[in-house]
C-alpha positions as CSV (number, residue, x, y, z in Angstrom):
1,X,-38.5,45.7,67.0
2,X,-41.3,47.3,65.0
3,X,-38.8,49.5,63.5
4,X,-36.3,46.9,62.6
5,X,-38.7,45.2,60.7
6,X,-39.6,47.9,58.8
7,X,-36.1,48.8,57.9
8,X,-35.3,45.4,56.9
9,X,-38.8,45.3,54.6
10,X,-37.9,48.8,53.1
11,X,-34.3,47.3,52.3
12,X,-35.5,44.6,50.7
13,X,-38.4,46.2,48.8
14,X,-35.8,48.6,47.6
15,X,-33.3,45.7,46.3
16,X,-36.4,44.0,44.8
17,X,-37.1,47.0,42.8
18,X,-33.4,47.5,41.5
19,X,-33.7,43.6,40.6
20,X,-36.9,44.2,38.7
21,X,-35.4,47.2,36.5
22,X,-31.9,45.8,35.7
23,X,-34.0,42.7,34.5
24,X,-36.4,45.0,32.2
25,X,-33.7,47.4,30.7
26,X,-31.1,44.0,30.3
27,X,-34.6,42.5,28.3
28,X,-35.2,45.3,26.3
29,X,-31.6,45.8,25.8
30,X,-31.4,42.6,23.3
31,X,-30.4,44.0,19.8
32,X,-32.3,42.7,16.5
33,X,-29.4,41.2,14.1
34,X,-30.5,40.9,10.4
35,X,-29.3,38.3,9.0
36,X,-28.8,40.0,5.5
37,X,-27.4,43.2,6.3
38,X,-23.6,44.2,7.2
39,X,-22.9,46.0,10.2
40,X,-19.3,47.5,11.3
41,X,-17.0,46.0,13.4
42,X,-16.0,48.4,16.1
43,X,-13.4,46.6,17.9
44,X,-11.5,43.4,17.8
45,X,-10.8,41.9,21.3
46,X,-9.1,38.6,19.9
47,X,-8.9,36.1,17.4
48,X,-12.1,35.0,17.5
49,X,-14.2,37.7,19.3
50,X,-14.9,41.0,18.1
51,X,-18.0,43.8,18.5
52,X,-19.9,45.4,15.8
53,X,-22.3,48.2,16.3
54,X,-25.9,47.5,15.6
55,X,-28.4,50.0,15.7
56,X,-26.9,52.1,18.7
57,X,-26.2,49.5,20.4
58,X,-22.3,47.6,20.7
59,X,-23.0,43.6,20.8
60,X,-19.4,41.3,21.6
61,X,-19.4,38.5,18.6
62,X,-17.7,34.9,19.4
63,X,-16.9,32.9,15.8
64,X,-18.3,29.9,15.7
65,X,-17.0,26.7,15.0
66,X,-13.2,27.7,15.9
67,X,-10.8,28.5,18.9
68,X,-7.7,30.4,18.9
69,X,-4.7,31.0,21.4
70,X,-6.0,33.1,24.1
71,X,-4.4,36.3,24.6
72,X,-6.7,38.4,26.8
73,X,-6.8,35.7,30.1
74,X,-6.1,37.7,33.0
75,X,-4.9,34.7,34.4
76,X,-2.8,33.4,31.9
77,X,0.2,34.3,29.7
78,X,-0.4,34.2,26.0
79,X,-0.9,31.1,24.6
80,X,1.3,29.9,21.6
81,X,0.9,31.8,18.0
82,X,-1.9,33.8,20.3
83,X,-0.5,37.1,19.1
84,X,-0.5,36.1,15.2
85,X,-4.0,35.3,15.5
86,X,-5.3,38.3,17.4
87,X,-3.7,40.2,14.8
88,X,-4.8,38.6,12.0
89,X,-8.4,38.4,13.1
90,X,-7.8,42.4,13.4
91,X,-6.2,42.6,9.8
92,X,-9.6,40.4,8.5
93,X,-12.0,42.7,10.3
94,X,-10.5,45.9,11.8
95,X,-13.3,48.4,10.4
96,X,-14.8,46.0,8.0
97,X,-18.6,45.5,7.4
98,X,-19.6,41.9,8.2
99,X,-22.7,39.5,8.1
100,X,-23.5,37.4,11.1
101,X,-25.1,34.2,10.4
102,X,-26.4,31.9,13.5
103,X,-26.7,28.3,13.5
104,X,-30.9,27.5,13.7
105,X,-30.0,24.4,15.7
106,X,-27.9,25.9,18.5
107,X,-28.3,28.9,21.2
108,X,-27.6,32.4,20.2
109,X,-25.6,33.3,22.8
110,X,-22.8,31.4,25.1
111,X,-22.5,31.5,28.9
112,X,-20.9,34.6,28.6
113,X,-23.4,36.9,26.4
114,X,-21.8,36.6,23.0
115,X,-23.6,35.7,19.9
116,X,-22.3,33.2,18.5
117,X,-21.9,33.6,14.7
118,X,-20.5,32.4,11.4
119,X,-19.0,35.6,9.9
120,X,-19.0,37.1,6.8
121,X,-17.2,39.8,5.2
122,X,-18.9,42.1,2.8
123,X,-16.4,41.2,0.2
124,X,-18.0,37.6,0.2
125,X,-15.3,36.6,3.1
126,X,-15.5,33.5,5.2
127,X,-13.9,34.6,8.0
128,X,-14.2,31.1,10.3
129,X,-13.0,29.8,7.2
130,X,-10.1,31.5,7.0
131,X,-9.0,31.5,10.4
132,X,-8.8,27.5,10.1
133,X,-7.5,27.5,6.4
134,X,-4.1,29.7,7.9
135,X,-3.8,27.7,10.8
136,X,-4.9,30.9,12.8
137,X,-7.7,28.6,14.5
138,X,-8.6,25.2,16.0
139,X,-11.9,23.2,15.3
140,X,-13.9,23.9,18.3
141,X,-17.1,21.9,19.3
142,X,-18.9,23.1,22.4
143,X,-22.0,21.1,23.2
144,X,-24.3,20.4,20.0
145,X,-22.8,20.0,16.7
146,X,-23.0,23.1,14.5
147,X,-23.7,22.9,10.4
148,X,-20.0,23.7,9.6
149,X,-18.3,20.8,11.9
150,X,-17.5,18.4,8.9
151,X,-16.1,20.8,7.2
152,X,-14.0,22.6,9.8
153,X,-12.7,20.0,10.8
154,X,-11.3,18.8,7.1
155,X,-9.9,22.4,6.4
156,X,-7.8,21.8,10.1
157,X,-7.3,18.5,9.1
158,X,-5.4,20.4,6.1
159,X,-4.0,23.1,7.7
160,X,-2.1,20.8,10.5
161,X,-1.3,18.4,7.1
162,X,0.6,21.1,5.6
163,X,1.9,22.8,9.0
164,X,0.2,26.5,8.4
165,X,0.2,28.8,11.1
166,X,0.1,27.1,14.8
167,X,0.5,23.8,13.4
168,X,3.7,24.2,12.5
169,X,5.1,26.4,15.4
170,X,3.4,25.2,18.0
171,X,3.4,21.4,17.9
């Protein structure tokens, strides 16, 4: 009996300490984005998340403001013009330098660990802009209003107006 208990506090001591350092190094792991410098895009996974390489480390970036067709859904076939805007978003940033700008009234991160930013080409590029303005990209709103909204949603307002992109193949 004495035995079993210690087992099961050594177990659990052990678990406790693997707990504890997955929580430091995950802590210490969070990257310091400047604002006002440009950093690489390493990888685009779809049309509106991509990774860019900060300081050693790789960080997964979700556009704000905007939704595309999934493509990557384990669970689910492409969605309509999906494809045209995964490979657009790679033709916009596909080893470009970018900005990331974060709303100061909403979290930095969603529920999956992506920052959520407006992005910014070093050429002066909009890039959540653009998305909407080809039609590439829905309005999206999750939770709090972010700065953008108004304006997002006029430039979909225009794109489905004058049937660009998935407004005018998949409606």
């Amino acid at each position: 009996m004495i035995k079993t208990k210690y087992i099961v506090i050594s177990v659990c001591t052990s678990i406790l300490s693997i707990v504890c350092i997955w929580y430091i190094v995950r802590a210490s792991s969070e990257v310091s984005i400047d604002q006002n410098k440009y950093y690489v895009v390493t990888y685009v996974v779809d049309g509106d998340t991509f990774k860019v390489s900060i300081g050693g480390s790789i960080i997964t970036v979700r556009i704000l403001g905007i939704n595309t067709p999934e493509t990557v859904d384990p669970h689910k076939a492409p969605e309509c013009f999906g494809h045209e805007a995964s490979d657009y978003t790679k033709s916009l940033l596909g080893g470009k330098k970018v900005q990331l700008h974060f709303n100061p009234n909403r979290e930095l991160k969603d529920k999956y660990g992506r920052y959520l930013a407006y992005t910014y080409r070093d050429d002066g590029l909009f890039v959540n802009e653009e998305l909407l303005k080809g039609g590439f990209a829905r309005e999206y709103t999750y939770g709090t209003p972010y700065s953008f909204q108004q304006e997002f949603r006029s430039i979909e307002a225009d794109a489905k107006k004058e049937k660009r992109g998935l407004w005018g193949v998949c409606i």
